[in-house]
DOTI-364356 format. One record per residue: residue in three letters; x negated, y, z of N, C-alpha, C in turn. Coordinates in steps of 0.02 Angstrom, whole numbers, padded with zeros to 5 digits, always signed. Atoms other than C-alpha are relative to their C-alpha. Layout:
REM residues N
ALAXYZXYZXYZ ...
//
This chain:
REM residues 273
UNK-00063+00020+00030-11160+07506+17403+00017-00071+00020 UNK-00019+00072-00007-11068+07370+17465+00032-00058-00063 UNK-00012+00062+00062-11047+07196+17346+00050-00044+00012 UNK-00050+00082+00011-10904+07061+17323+00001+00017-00053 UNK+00003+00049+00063-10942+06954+17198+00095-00018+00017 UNK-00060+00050-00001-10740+06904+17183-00009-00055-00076 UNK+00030+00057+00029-10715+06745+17073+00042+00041-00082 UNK-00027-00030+00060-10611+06877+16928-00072+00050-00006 UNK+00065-00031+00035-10801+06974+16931-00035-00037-00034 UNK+00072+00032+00025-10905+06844+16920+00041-00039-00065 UNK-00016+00021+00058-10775+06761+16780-00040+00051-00055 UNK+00030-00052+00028-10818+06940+16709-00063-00022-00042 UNK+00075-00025-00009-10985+06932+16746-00041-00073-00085 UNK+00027+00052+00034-10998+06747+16635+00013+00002-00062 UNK-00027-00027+00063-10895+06829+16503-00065+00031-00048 UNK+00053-00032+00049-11026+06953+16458-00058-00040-00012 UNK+00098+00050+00009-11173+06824+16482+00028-00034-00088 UNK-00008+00047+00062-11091+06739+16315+00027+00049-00049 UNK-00044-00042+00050-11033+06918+16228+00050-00011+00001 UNK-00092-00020+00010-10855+06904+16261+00032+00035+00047 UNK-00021-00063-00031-10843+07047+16382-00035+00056+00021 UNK+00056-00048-00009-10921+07201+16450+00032+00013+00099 UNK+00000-00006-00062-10951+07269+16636+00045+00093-00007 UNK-00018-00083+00011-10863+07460+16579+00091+00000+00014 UNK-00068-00029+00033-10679+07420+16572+00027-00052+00052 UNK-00035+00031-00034-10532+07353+16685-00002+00043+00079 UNK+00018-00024-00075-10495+07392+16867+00008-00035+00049 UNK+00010+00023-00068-10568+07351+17003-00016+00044+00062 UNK+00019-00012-00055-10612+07388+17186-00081+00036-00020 UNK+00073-00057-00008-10771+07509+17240-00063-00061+00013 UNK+00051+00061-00001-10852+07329+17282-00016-00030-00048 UNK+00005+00028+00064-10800+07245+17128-00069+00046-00044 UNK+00042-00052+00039-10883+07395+17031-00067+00001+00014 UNK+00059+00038-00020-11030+07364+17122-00048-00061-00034 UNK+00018+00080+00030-11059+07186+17085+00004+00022-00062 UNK+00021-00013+00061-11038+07237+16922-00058+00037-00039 UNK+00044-00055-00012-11161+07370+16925-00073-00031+00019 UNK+00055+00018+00003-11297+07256+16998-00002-00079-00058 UNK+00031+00039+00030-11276+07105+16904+00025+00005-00082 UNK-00017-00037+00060-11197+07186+16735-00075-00008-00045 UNK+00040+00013+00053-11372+07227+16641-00049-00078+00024 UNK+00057+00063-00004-11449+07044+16704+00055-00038-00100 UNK-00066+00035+00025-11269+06960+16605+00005+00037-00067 UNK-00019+00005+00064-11279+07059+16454-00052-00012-00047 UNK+00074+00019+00056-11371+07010+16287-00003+00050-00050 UNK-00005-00040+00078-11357+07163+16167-00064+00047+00026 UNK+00046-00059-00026-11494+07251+16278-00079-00023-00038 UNK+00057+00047-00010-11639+07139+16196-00034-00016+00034 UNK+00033+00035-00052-11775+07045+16283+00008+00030+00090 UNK-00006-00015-00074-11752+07063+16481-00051-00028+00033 UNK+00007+00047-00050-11863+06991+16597+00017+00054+00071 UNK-00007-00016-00043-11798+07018+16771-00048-00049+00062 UNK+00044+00029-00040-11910+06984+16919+00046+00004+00075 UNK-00055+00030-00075-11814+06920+17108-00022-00031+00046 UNK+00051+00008-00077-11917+06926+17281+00017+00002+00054 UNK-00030-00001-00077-11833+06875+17444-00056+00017+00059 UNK+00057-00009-00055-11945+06943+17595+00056+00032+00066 UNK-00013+00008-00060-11918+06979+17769+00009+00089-00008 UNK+00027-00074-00009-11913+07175+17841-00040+00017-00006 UNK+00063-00017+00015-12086+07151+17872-00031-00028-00064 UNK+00030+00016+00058-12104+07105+17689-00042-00059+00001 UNK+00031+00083+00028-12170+06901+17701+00047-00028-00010 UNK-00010+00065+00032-12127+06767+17603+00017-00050+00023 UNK+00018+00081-00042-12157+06619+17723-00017+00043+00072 UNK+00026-00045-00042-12227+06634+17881-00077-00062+00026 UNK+00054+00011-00007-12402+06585+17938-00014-00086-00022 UNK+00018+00059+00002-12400+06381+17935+00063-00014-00084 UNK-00036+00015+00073-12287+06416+17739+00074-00012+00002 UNK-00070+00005-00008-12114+06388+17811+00025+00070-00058 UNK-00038-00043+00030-12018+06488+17677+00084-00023-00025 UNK-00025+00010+00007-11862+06403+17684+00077+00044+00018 UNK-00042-00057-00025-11746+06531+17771-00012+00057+00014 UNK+00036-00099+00032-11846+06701+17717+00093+00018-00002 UNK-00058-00019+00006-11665+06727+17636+00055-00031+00031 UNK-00050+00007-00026-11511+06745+17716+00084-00027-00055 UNK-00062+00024+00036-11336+06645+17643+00013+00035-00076 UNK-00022-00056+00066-11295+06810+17544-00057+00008-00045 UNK+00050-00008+00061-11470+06837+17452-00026-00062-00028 UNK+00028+00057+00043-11480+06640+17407+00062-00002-00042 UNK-00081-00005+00070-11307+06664+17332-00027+00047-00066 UNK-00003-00056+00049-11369+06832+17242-00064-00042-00049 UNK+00028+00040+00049-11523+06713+17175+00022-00043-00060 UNK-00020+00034+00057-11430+06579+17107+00050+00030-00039 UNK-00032-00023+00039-11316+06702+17021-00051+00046-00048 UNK+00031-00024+00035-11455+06776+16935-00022-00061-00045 UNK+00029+00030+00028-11511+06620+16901+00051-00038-00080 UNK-00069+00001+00053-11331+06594+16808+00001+00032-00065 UNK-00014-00058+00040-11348+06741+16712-00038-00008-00049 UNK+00043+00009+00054-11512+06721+16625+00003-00062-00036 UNK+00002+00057+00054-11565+06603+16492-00056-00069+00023 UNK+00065+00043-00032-11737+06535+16583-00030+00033+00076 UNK+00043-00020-00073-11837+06536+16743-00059-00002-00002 UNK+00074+00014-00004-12005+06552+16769-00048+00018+00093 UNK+00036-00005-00053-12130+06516+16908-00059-00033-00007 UNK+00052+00013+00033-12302+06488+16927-00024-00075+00049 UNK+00024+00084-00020-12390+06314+16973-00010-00009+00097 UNK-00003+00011-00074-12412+06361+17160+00064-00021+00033 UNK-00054-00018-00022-12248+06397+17195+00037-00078-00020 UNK-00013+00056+00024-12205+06237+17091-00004-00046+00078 UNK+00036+00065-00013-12328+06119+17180+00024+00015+00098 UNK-00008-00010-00082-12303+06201+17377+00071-00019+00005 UNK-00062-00032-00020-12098+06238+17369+00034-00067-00033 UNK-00044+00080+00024-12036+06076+17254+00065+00032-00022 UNK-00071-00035+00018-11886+06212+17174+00034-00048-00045 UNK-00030+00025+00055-11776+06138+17076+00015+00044-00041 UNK-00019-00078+00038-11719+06313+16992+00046-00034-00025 UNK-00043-00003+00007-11553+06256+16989+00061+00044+00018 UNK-00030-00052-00033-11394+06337+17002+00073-00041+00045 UNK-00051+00040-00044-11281+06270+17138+00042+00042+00049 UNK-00041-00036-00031-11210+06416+17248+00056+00032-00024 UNK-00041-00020+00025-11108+06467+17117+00027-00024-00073 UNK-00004+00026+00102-11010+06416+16939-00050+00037-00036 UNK+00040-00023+00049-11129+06430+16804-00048-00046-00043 UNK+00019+00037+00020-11242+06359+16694-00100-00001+00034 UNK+00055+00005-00021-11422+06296+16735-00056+00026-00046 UNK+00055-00032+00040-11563+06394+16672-00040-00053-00051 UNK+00096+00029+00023-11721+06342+16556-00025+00001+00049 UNK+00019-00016-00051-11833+06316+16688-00091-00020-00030 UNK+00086-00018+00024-12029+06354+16645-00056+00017+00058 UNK+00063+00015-00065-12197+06321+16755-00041+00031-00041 UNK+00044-00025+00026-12331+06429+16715-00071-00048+00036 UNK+00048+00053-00040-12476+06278+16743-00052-00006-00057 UNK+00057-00012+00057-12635+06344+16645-00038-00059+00009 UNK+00034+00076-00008-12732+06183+16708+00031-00058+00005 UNK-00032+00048+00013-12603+06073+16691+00005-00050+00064 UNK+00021+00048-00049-12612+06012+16889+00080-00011+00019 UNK-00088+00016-00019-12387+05995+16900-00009-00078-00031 UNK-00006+00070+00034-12372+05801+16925+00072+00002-00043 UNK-00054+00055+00029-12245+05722+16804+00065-00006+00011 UNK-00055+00028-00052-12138+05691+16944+00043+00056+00029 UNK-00021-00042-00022-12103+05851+16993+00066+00012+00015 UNK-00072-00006+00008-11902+05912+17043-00001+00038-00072 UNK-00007-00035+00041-11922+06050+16921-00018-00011-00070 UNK+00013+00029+00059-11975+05938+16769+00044-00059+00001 UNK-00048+00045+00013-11819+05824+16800+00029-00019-00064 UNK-00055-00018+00046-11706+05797+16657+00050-00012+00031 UNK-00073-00018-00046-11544+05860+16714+00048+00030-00058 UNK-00048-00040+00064-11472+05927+16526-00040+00069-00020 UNK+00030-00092+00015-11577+06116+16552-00072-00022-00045 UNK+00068-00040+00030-11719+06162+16446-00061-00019+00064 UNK+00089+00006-00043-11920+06123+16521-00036+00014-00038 UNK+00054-00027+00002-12059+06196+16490-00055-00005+00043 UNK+00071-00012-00008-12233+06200+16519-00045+00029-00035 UNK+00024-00036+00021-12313+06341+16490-00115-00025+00044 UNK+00091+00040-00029-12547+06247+16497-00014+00045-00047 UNK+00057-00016+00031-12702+06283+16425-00043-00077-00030 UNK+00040+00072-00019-12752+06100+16423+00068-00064-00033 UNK-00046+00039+00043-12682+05960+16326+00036-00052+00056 UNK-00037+00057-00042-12611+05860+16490+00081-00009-00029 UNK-00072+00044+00024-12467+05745+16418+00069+00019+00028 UNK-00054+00005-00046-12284+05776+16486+00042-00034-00031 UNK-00064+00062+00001-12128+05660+16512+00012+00028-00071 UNK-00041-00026+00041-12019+05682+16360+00067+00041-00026 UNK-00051-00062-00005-11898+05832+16326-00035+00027+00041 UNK+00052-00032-00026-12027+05928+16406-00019+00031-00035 UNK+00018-00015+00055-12087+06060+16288-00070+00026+00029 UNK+00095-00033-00029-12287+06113+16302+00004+00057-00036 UNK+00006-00065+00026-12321+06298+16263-00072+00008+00013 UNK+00090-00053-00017-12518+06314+16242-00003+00062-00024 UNK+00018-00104-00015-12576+06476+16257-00066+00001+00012 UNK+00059+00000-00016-12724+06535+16277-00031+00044+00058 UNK+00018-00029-00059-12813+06600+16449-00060+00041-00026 UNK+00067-00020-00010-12945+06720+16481+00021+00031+00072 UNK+00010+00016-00060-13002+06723+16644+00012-00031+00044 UNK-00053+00026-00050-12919+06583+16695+00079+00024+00017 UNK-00068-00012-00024-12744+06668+16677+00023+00028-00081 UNK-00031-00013+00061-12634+06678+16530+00039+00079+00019 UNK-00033-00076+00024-12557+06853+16474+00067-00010+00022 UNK-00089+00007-00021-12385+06895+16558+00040+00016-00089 UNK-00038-00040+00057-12338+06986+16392-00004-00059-00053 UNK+00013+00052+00047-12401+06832+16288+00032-00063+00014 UNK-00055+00026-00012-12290+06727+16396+00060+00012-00034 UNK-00072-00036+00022-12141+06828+16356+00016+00008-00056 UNK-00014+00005+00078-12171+06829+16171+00003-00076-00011 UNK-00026+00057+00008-12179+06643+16175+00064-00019+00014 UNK-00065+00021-00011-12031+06619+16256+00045+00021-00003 UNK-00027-00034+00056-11943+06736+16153+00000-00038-00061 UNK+00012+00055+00052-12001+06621+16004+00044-00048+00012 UNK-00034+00049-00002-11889+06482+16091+00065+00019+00016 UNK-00068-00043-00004-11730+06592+16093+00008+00007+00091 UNK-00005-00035-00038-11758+06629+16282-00021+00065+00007 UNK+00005-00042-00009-11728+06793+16303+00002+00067+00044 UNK-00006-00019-00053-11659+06845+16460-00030-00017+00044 UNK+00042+00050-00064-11788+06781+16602+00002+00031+00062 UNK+00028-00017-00043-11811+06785+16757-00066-00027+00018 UNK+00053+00044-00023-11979+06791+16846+00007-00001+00092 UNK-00048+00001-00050-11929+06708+16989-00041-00009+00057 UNK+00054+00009-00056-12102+06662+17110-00054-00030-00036 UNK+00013-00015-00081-12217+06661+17190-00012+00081-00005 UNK+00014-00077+00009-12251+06835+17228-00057+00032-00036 UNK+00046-00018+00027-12412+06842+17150+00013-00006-00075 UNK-00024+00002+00045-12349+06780+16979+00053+00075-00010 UNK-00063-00060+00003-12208+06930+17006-00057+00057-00029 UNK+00059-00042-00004-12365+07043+17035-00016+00007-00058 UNK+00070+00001+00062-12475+06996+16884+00062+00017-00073 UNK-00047-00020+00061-12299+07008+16758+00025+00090+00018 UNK-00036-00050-00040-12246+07183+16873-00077+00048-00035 UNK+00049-00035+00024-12424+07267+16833-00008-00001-00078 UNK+00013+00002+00082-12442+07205+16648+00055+00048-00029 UNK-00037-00046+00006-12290+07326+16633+00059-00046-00046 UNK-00033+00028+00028-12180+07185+16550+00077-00020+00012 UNK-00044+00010-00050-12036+07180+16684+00069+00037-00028 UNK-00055-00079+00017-11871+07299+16644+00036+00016+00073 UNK-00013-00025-00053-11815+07261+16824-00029-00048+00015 UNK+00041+00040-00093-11855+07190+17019+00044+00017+00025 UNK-00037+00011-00032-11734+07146+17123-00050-00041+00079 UNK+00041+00030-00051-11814+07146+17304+00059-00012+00060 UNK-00061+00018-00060-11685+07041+17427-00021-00003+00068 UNK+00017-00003-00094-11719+07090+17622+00046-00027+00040 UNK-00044+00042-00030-11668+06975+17741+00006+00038+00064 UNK-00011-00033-00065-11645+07061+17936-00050-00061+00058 UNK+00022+00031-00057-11786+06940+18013-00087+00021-00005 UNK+00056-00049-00004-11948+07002+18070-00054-00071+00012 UNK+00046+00071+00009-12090+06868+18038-00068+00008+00063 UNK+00058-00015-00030-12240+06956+18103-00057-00020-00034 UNK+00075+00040+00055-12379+06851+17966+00020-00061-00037 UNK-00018+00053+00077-12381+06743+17833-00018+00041-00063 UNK-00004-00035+00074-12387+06785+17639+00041+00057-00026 UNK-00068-00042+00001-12314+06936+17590+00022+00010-00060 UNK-00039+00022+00056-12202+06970+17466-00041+00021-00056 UNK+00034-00021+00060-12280+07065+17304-00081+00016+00013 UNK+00064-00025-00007-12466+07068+17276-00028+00007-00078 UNK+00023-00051+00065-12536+07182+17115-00078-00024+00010 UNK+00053+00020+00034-12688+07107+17036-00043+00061+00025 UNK+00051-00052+00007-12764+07285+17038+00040+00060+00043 UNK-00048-00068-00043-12667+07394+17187-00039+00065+00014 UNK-00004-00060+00002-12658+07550+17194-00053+00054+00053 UNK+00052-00013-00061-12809+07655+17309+00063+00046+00050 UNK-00019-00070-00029-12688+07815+17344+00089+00013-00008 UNK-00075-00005+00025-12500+07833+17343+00048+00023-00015 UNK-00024-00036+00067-12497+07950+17205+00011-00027-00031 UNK-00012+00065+00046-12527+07809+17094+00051-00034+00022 UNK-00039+00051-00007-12398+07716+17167+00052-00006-00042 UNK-00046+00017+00029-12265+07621+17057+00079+00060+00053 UNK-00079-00039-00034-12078+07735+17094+00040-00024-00050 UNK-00076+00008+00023-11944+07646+17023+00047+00033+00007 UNK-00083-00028-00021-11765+07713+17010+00039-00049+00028 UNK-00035+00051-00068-11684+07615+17151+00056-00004+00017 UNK-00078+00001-00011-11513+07574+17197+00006-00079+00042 UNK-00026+00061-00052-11477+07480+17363+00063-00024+00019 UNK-00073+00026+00006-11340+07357+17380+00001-00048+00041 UNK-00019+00042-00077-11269+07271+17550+00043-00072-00040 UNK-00038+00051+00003-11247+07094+17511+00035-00037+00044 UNK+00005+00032-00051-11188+07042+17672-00047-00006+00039 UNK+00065+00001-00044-11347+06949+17757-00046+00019-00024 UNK+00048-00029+00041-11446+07042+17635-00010+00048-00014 UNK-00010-00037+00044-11485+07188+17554-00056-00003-00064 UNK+00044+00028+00074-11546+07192+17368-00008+00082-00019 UNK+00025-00054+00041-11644+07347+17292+00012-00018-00069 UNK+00035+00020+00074-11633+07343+17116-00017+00057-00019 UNK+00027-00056+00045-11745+07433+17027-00033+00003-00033 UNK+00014-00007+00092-11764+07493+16851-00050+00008-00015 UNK+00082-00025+00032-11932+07499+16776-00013+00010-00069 UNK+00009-00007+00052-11906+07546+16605+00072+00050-00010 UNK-00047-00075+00015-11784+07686+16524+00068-00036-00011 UNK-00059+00056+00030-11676+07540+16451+00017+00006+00052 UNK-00047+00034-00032-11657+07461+16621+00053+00057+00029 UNK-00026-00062-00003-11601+07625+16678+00048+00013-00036 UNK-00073-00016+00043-11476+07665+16543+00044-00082-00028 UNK-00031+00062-00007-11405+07476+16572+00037-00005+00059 UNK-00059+00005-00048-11329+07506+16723+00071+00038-00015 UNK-00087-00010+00024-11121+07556+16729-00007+00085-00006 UNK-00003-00074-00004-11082+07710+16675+00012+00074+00037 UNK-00005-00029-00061-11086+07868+16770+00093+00027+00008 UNK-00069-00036-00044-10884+07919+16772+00026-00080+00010 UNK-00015+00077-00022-10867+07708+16811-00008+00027+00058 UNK+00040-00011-00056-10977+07764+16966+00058+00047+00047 UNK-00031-00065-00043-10884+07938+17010+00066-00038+00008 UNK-00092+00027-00032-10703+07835+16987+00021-00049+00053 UNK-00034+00054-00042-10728+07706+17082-00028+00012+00096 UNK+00020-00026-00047-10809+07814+17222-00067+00011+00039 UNK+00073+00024+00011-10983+07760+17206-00043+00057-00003 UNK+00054-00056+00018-11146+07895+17207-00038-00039-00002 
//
């Protein structure tokens, strides 16, 4: 399905992020309807807790490529479709590698919107101080430790407690539920995606393919405990969408996310299967 974001969707789209509209009604184009269609259940809040998970990789599925370059994995259109996710939700989350290697700011700048919460999952507490992503810039911070290391001020600490060296995805997600984030994304590194994607805590994954062929490096999703045979394998309900230099899978991993997308005579009217 092809996507334009026009600037009367994405008004839409900012409508429902605050309850004062829905993705079911009005008319638009077979593209419009689209765009609505993928970023519709990120934007609304009556669905309760969300976390959405959002993994740019190559064809051949890496991240980076051998010496960590990951700066142009994604193409124009899937850093747009990021920071409009990043619009939508309430918080971000990523884990201390991804922090300490990549320097994100998890801002939102490709498009109007507002700037997430933005949350480091840093069980040992090794994110200097200084970091971009512990700026104050007006958004919400977090630090999700295990360890009493000090942070700047307006900084909030979320101890938690580890075993094995790794805090609970699901025990994340109830904390930061506790601080009225409720919509999240989990936004990197791929292994963090992994370890929240297996704990079964996810409702979707949005995997953005760029058209460049790496050949090595890190690849995108890696499962704590994968799969031997690929009977077991995870099968989402999938729905691919041409962003331009991109294309974005999204797909549902729970019944909700599934009965959150647009309705099916939305679909049949606007020409959509």
């Amino acid at each position: 399905m092809q996507v334009e974001v026009t600037s009367r969707v994405w008004k839409r789209l900012l409508d429902i992020r605050h309850g004062q509209g829905c993705h079911c009604c009005g008319t638009w184009s077979a593209a419009e309807h689209a765009a609505l269609a993928l970023y519709g259940p990120v934007a609304r809040r009556d669905l309760g807790p969300v976390l959405v998970a959002q993994i740019g990789q190559s064809l051949d599925g890496r991240i980076a490529t051998v010496t960590g370059d990951a700066r142009d994995v994604s193409g124009p259109d899937g850093l747009a479709h990021l920071h409009r996710i990043r619009a939508l939700v309430d918080g971000v989350v990523i884990g201390v590698r991804t922090a300490l290697h990549d320097a994100p700011r998890l801002t939102v700048r490709l498009c109007p919107g507002p700037n997430p919460a933005r949350i480091v999952i840093d069980p040992q507490g090794r994110l200097p101080n200084d970091a971009p992503v512990l700026r104050a810039d007006g958004a919400r911070r977090f630090v999700i430790q295990t360890v009493d290391t000090p942070r700047p001020a307006g900084v909030t600490i979320l101890r938690l407690h580890a075993q094995d060296g790794q805090i609970a995805p699901a025990q994340i997600s109830e904390a930061l539920r506790a601080e009225g984030l409720n919509t999240v994304l989990i936004e990197g590194g791929g292994i963090t995606i992994g370890r929240f994607l297996e704990a079964g805590v996810l409702s979707r994954l949005h995997v953005a393919i760029a058209p460049v062929l790496i050949g090595g490096g890190p690849q995108g999703l890696t499962l704590p405990s994968p799969c031997a045979v690929l009977a077991d394998a995870l099968r989402p309900e999938t729905r691919p969408y041409a962003l331009g230099s991109d294309v974005v899978f999204d797909c549902a991993l729970t019944r909700a996310a599934r009965e959150a997308r647009a309705p099916v005579h939305l679909r049949m009217a606007s020409g959509l299967r």
